[in-house]
TORZA-253491 format. One record per residue: residue number from 1; residue in one letter; chain; x, y, z of N, C-alpha, C in turn. Coordinates in pm, whole numbers, plus 50000, padded with zeros to 5 digits. Example, Ala and Ser with C-alpha at 12.3 -4.5 7.8 and 13.67 -1.06 7.14 Angstrom:
BEGIN
SITE   pos   code   unit     n_u     n_v     n_w    ca_u    ca_v    ca_w     c_u     c_v     c_w
SITE     1      a      A   51319   49431   50780   51230   49550   50780   51320   49670   50780
SITE     2      s      A   51285   49775   50708   51367   49894   50714   51290   50003   50787
***
This chain:
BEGIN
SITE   pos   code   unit     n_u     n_v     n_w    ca_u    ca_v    ca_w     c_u     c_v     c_w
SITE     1      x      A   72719   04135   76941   72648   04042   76853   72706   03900   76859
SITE     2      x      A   72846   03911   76896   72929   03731   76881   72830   03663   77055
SITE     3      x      A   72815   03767   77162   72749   03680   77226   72614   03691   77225
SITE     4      x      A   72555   03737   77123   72416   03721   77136   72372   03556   77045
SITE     5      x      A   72523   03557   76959   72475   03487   76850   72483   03314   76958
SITE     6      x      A   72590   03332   77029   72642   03212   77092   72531   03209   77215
SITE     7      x      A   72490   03279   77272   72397   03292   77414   72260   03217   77318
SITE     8      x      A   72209   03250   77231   72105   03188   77152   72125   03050   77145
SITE     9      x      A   72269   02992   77131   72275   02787   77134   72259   02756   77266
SITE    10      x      A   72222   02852   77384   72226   02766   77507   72122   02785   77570
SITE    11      x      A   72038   02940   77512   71950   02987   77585   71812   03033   77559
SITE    12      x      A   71679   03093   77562   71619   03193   77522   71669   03302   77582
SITE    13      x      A   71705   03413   77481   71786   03496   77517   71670   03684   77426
SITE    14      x      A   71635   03746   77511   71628   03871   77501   71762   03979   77476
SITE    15      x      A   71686   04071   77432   71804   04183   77370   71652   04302   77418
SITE    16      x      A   71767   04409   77506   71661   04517   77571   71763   04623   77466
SITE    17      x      A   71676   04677   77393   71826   04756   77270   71708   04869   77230
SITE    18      x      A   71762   04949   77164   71690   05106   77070   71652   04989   76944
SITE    19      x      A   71570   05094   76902   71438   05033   76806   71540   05008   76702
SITE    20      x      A   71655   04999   76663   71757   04997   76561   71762   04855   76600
SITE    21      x      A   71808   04770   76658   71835   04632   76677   71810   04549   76649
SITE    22      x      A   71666   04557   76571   71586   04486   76508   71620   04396   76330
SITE    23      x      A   71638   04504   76277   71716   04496   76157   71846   04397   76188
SITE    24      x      A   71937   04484   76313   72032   04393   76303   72061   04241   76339
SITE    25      x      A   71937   04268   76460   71914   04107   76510   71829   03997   76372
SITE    26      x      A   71783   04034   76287   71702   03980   76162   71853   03900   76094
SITE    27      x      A   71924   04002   76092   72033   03939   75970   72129   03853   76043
SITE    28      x      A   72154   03905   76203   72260   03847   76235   72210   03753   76389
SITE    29      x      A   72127   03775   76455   72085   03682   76547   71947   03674   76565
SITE    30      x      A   71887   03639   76427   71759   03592   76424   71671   03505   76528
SITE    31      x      A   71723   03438   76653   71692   03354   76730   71662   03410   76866
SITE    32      x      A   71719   03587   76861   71688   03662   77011   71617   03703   77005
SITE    33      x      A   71534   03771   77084   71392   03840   77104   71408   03964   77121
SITE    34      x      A   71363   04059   77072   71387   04215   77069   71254   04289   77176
SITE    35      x      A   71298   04334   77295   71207   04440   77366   71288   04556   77263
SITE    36      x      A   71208   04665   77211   71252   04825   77200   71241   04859   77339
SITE    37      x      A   71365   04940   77347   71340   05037   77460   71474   05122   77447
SITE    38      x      A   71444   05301   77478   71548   05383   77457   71625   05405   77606
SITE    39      x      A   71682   05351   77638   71741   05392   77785   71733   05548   77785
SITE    40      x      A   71708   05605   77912   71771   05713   77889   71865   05764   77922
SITE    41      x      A   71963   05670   78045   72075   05701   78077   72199   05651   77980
SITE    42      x      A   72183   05622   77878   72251   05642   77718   72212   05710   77660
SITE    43      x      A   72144   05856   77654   72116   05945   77609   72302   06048   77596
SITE    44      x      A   72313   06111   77475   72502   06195   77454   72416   06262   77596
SITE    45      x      A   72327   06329   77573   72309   06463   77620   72192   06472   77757
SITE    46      x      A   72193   06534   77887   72010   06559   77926   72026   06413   77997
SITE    47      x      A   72132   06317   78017   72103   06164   78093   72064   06189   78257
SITE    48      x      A   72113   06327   78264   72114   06301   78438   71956   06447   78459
SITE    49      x      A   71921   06411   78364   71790   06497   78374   71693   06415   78416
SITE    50      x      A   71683   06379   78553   71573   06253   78577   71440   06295   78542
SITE    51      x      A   71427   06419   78597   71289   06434   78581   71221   06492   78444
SITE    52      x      A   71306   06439   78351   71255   06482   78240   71264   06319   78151
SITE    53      x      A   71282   06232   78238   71314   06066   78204   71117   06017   78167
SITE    54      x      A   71120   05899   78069   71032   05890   78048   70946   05788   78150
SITE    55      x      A   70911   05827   78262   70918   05728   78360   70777   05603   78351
SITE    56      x      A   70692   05682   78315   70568   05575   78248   70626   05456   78131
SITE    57      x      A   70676   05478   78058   70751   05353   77959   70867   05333   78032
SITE    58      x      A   70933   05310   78111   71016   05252   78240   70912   05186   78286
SITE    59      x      A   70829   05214   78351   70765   05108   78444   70711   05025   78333
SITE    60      x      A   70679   05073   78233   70555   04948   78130   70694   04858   78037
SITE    61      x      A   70811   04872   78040   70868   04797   78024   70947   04665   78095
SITE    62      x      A   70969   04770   78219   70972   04642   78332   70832   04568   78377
SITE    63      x      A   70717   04638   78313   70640   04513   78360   70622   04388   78282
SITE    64      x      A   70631   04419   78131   70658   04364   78030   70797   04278   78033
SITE    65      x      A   70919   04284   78145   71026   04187   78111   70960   04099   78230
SITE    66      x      A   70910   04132   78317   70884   04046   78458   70816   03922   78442
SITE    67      x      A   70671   03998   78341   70635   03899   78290   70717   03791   78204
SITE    68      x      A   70790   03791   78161   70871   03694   78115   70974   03609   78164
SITE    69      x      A   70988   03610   78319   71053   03527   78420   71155   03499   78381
SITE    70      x      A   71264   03602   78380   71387   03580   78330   71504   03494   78424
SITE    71      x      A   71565   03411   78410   71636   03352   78498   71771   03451   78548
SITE    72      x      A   71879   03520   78412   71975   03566   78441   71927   03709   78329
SITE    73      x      A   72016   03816   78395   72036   03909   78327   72146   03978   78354
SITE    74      x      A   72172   04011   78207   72362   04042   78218   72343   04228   78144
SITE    75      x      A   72472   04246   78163   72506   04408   78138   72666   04422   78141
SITE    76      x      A   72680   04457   78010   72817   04473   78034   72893   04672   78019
SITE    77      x      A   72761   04688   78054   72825   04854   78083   72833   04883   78254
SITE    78      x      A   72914   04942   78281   72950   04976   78413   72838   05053   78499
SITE    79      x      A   72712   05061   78464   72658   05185   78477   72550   05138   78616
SITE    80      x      A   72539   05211   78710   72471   05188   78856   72332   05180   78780
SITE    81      x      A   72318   05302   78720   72152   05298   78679   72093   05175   78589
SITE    82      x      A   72165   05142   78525   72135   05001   78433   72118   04902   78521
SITE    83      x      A   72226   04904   78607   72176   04829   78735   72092   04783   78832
SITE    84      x      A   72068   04884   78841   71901   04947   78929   71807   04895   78832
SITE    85      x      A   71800   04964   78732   71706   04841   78626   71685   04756   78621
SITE    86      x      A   71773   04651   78586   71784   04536   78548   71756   04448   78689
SITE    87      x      A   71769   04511   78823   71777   04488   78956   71633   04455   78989
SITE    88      x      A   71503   04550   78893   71353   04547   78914   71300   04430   78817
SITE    89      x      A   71409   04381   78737   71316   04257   78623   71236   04158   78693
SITE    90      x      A   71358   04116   78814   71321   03993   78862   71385   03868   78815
SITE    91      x      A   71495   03872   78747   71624   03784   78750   71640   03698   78870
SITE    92      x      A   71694   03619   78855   71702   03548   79008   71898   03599   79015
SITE    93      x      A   71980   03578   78889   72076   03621   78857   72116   03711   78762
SITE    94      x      A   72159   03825   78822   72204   03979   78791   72378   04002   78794
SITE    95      x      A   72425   03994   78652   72558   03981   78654   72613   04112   78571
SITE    96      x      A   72690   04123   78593   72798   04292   78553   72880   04297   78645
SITE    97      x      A   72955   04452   78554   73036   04515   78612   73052   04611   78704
SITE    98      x      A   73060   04622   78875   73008   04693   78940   73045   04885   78950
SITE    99      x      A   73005   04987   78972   73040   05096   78984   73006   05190   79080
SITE   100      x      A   73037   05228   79155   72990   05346   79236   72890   05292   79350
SITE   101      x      A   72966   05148   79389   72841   05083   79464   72739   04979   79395
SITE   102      x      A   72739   04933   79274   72636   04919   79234   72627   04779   79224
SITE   103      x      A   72765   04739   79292   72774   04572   79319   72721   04541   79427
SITE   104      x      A   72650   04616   79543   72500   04538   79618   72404   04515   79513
SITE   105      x      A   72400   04552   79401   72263   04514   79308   72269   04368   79272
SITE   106      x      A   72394   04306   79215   72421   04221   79156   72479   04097   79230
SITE   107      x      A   72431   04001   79151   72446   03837   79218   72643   03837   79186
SITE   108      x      A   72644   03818   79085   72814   03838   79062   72803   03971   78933
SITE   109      x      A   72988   03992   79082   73016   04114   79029   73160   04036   78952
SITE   110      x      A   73141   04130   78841   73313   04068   78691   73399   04171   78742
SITE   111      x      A   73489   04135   78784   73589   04263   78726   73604   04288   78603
SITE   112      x      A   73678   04404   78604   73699   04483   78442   73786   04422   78399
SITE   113      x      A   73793   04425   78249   73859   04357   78173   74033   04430   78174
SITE   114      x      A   74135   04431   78162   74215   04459   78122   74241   04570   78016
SITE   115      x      A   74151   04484   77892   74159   04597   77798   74053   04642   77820
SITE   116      x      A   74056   04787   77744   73947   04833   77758   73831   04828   77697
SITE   117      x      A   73848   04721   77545   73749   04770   77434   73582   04684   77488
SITE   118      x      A   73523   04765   77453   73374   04684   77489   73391   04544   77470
SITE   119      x      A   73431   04517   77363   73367   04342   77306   73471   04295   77420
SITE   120      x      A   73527   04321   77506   73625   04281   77582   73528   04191   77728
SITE   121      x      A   73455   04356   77774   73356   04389   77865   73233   04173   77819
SITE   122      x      A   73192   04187   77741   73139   04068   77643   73186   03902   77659
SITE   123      x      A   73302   03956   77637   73404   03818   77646   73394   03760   77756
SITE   124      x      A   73419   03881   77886   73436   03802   78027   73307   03734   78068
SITE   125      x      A   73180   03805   78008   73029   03731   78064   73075   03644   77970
SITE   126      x      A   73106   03580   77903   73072   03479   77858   73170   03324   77938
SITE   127      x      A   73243   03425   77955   73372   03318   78013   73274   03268   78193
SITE   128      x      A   73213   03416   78178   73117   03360   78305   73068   03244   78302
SITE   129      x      A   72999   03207   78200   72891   03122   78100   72981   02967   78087
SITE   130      x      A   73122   02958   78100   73262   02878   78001   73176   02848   77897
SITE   131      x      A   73163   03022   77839   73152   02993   77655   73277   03049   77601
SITE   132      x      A   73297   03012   77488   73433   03078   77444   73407   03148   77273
SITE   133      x      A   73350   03270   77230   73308   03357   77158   73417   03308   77024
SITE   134      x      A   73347   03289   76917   73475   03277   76789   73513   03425   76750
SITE   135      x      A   73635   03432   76714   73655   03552   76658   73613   03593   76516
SITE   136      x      A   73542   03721   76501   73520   03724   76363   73603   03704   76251
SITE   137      x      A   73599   03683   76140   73693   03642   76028   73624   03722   75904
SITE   138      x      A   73739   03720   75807   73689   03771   75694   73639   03723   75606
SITE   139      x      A   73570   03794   75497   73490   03681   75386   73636   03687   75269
SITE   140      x      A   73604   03588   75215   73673   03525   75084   73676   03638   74959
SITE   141      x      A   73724   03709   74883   73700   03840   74820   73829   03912   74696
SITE   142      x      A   73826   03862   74580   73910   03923   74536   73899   04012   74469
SITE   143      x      A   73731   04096   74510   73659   04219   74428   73750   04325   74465
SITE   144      x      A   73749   04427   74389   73785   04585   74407   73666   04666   74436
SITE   145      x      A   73566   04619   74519   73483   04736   74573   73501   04817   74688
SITE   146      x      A   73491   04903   74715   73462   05012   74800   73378   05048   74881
SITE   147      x      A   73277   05053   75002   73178   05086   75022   73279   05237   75115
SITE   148      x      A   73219   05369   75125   73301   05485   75144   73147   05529   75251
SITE   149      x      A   73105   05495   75381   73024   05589   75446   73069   05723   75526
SITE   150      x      A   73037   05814   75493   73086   05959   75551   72995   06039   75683
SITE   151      x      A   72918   05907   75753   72849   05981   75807   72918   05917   75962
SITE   152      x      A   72805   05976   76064   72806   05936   76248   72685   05970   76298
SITE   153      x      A   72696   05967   76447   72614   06009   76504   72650   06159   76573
SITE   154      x      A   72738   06186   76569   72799   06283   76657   72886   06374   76555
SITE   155      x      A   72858   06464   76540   72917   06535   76443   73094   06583   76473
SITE   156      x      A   73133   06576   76659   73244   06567   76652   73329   06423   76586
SITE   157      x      A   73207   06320   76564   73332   06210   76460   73293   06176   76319
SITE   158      x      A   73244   06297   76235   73282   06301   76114   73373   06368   76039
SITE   159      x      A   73479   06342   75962   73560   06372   75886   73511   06440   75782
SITE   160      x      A   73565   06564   75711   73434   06640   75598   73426   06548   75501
SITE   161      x      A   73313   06580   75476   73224   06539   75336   73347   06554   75212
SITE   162      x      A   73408   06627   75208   73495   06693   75012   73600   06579   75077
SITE   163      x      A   73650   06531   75192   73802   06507   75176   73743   06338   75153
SITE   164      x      A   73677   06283   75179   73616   06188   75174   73569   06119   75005
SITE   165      x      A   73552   06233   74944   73522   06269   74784   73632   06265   74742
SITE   166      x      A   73757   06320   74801   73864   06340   74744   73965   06203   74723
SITE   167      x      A   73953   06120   74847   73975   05991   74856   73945   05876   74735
SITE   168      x      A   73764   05919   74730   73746   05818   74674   73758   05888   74471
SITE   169      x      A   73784   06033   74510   73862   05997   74335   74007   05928   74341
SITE   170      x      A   74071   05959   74390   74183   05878   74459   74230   05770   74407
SITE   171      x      A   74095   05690   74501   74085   05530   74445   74021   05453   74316
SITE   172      x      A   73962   05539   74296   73910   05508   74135   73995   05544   74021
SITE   173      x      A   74101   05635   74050   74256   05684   73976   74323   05522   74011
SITE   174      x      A   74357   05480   74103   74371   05317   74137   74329   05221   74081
SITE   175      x      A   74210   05238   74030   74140   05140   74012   74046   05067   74112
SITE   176      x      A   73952   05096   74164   73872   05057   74269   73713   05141   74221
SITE   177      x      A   73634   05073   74226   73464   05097   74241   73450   05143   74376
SITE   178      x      A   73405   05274   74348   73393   05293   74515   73188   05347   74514
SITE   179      x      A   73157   05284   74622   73041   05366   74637   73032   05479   74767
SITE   180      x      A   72956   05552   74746   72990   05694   74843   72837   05677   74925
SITE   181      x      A   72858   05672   75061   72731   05628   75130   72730   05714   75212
SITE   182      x      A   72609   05764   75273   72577   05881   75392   72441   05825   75473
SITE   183      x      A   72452   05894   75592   72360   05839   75724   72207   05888   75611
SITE   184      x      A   72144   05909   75478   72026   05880   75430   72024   05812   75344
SITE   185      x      A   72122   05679   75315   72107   05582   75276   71989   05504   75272
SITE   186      x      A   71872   05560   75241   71781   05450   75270   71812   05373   75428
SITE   187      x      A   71696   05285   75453   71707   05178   75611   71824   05120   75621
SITE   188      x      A   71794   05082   75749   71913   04982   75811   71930   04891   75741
SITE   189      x      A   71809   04778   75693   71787   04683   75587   71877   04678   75464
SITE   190      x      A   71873   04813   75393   71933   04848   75288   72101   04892   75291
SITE   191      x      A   72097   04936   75397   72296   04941   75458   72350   04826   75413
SITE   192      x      A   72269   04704   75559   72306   04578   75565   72359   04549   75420
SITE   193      x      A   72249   04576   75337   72297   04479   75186   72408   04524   75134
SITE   194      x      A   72381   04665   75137   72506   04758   75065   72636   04686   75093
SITE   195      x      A   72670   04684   75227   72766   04700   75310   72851   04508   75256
SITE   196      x      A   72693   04433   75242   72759   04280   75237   72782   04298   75112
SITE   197      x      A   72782   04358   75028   72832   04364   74849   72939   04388   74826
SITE   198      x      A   72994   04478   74937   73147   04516   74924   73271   04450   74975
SITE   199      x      A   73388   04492   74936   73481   04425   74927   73594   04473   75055
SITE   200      x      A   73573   04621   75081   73615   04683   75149   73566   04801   75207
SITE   201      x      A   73585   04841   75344   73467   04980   75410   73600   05033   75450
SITE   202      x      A   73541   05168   75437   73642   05315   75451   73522   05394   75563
SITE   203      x      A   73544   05445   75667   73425   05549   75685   73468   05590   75828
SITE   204      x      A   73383   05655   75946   73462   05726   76044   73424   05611   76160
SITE   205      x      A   73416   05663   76266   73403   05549   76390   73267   05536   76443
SITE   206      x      A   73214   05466   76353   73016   05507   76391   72986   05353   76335
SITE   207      x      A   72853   05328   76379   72795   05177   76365   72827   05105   76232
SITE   208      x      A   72814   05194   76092   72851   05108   75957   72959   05016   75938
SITE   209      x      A   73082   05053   76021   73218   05025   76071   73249   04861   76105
SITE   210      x      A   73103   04882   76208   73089   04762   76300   72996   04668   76224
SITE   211      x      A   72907   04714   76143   72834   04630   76087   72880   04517   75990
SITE   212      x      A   73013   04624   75924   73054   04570   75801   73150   04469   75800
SITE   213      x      A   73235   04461   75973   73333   04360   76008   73224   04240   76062
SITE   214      x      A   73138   04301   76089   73041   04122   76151   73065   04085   76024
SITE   215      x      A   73027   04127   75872   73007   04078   75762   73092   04010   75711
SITE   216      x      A   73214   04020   75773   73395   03954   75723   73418   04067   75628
SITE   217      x      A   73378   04194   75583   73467   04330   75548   73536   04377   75595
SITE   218      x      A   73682   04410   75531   73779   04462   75630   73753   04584   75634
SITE   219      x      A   73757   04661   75713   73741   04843   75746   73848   04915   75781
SITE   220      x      A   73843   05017   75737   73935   05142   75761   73908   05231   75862
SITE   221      x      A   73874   05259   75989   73862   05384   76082   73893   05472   76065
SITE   222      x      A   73855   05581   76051   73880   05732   76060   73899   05791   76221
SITE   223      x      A   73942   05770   76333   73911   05820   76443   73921   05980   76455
SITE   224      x      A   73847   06009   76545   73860   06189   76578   73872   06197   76764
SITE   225      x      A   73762   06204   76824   73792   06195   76984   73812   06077   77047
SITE   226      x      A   73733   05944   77007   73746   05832   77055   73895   05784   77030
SITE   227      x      A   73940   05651   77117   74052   05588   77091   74012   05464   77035
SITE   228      x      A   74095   05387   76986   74107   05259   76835   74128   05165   76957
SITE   229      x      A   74149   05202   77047   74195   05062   77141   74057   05019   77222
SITE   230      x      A   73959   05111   77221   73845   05124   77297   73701   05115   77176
SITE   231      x      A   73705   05125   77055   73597   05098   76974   73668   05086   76816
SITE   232      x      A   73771   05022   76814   73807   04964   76641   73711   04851   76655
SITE   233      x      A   73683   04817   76508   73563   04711   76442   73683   04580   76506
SITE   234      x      A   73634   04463   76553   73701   04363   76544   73684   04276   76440
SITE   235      x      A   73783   04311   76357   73781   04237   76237   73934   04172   76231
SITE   236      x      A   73962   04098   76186   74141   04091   76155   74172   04132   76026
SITE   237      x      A   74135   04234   75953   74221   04319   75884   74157   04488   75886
SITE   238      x      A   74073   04487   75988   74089   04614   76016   74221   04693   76024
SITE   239      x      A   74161   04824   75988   74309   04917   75970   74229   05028   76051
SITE   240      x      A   74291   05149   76062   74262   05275   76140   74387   05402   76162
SITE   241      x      A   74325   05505   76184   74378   05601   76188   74344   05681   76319
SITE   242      x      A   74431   05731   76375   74382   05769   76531   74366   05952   76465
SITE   243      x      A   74299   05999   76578   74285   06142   76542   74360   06238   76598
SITE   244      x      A   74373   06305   76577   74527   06446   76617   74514   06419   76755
SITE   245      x      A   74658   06476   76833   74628   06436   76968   74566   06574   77026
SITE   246      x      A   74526   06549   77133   74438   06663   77219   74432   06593   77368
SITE   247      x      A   74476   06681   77476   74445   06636   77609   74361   06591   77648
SITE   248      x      A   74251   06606   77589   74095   06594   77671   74005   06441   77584
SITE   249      x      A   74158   06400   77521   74085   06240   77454   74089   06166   77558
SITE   250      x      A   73993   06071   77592   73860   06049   77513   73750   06166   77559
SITE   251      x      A   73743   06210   77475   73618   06318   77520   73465   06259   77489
SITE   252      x      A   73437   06136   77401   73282   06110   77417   73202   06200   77357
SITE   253      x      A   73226   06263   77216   73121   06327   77144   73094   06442   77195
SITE   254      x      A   73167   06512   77304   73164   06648   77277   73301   06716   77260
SITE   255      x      A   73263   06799   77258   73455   06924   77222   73408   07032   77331
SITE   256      x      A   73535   07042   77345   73580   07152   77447   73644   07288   77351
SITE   257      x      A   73659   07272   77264   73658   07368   77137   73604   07414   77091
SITE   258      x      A   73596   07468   76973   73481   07590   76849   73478   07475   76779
SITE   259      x      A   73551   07344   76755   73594   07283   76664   73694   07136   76703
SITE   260      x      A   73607   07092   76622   73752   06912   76696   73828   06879   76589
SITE   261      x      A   73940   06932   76653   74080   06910   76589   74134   06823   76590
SITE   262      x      A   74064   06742   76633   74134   06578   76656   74107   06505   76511
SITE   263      x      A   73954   06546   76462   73956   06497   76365   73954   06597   76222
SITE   264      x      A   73915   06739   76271   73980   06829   76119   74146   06842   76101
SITE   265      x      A   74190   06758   76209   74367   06832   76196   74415   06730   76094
SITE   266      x      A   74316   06558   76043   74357   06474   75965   74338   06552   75808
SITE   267      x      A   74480   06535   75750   74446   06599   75614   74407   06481   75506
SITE   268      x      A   74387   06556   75404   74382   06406   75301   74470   06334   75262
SITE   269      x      A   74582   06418   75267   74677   06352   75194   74762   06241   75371
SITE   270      x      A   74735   06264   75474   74759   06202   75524   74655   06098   75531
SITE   271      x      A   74564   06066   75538   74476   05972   75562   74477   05887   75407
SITE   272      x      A   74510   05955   75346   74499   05864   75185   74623   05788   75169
SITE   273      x      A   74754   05850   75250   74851   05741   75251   74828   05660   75338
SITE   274      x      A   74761   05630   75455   74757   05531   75514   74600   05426   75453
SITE   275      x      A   74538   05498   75378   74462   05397   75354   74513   05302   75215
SITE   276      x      A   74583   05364   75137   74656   05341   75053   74749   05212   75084
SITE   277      x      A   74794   05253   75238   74875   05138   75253   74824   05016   75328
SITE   278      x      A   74717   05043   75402   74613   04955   75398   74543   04841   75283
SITE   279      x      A   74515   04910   75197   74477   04838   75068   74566   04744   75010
SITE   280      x      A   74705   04783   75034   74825   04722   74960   74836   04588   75072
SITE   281      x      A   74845   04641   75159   74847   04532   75265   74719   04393   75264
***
């Protein structure tokens, strides 16, 4: 979102994103243009199922970007097939990160960033650009609110429902307003607001996280399979908690288990002292 917001002062700039983007581009980069479209090679599950790919809305979407004579198109996921995509718009310039070959597609190829975290991947197109991305900051705040979301997309990175409850009696023994939020929160629309009311976000490693540090909220991570070095909110007072160790981290939303112990092995009473000391901090 920091380079969609900055690519908008220099450019007309498209966003090819899931029908979710919309909402977020409204509040936070009102000035980009939203195609919907579900990739399907970002699908958790079934990505390398071509022939079950929706290939009629593939072609009616690339005919729909062509028409729009795009000068450059960027990608900052490693992925050949995104490539190949973005390869049929008709860009005159096709920039990313190459993989498995997939730098004959592209006008310039980036190397990888050092670190690993996405917004990293972000930074370097822009440096492509000599733009230089501000870092997010926090809002001004001497409320005691809480916003507490317990949900994900992936059920290996939710933390249970009771210990989450248990927390936030916790913090209201503290002194803190906490509100208790779950993935049927009402719309995206209605998150957004939630999320800008509060003073502070607690919740696991899923989009609310990220939403709530664009907002200048500091957040708490819960991690379970993912690593904090590869998807913590960039905020500067983000805090986090990594999840039990296990060989097979980063595993990417599935388990090799009955059960992910990475993130049931966090108890409450450990996660409540570190958020505890988070807060104090």
């Amino acid at each position: 979102m920091p380079f969609l917001r900055h690519a908008s002062q220099h450019a007309k700039v498209t966003l090819l994103a899931k029908p979710h983007a919309a909402p977020l581009l409204r509040r936070f980069a009102p000035d980009v243009k939203h195609v919907p479209f579900i990739a399907p090679w970002t699908a958790f599950q079934g990505k390398y199922r071509f022939h079950e790919w929706p290939w009629s809305e593939i072609r009616a979407t690339l005919r729909r970007l062509r028409d729009q004579h795009f000068t450059h198109a960027v990608s900052a996921r490693p992925d050949p097939r995104e490539h190949f995509f973005l390869s049929r718009v008709g860009a005159s310039k096709l920039i990313g990160f190459p993989r498995a070959g997939s730098g004959l597609l592209l006008n310039r190829s980036l190397s990888r960033p050092q670190n690993p975290h996405r917004v990293s991947a972000w930074r370097q197109i822009a440096a492509h650009f000599d733009w230089k991305l501000a870092p997010q900051v926090s809002k001004e705040s001497a409320g005691r609110h809480i916003a507490i979301h317990t949900g994900a997309a992936q059920t290996v990175r939710c933390w249970p429902q009771e210990r989450f409850e248990q927390i936030a009696a916790q913090l209201r023994d503290l002194g803190w307003t906490v509100s208790m939020i779950d993935d049927s929160h009402g719309d995206l629309d209605t998150l957004i607001t939630t999320l800008a009311n509060a003073d502070r976000f607690i919740g696991n490693d899923s989009g609310p996280g990220h939403i709530a540090a664009l907002l200048g909220v500091p957040t708490f991570t819960i991690f379970g399979p993912q690593l904090p070095e590869n998807f913590a909110p960039q905020q500067p007072q983000a805090g986090w908690i990594e999840g039990a160790p296990c060989p097979h981290k980063p595993c990417f939303d599935s388990c090799r288990f009955d059960r992910p112990h990475c993130i049931l092995d966090l108890t409450t009473k450990t996660v409540s002292e570190r958020v505890v000391n988070w807060l104090n901090a």
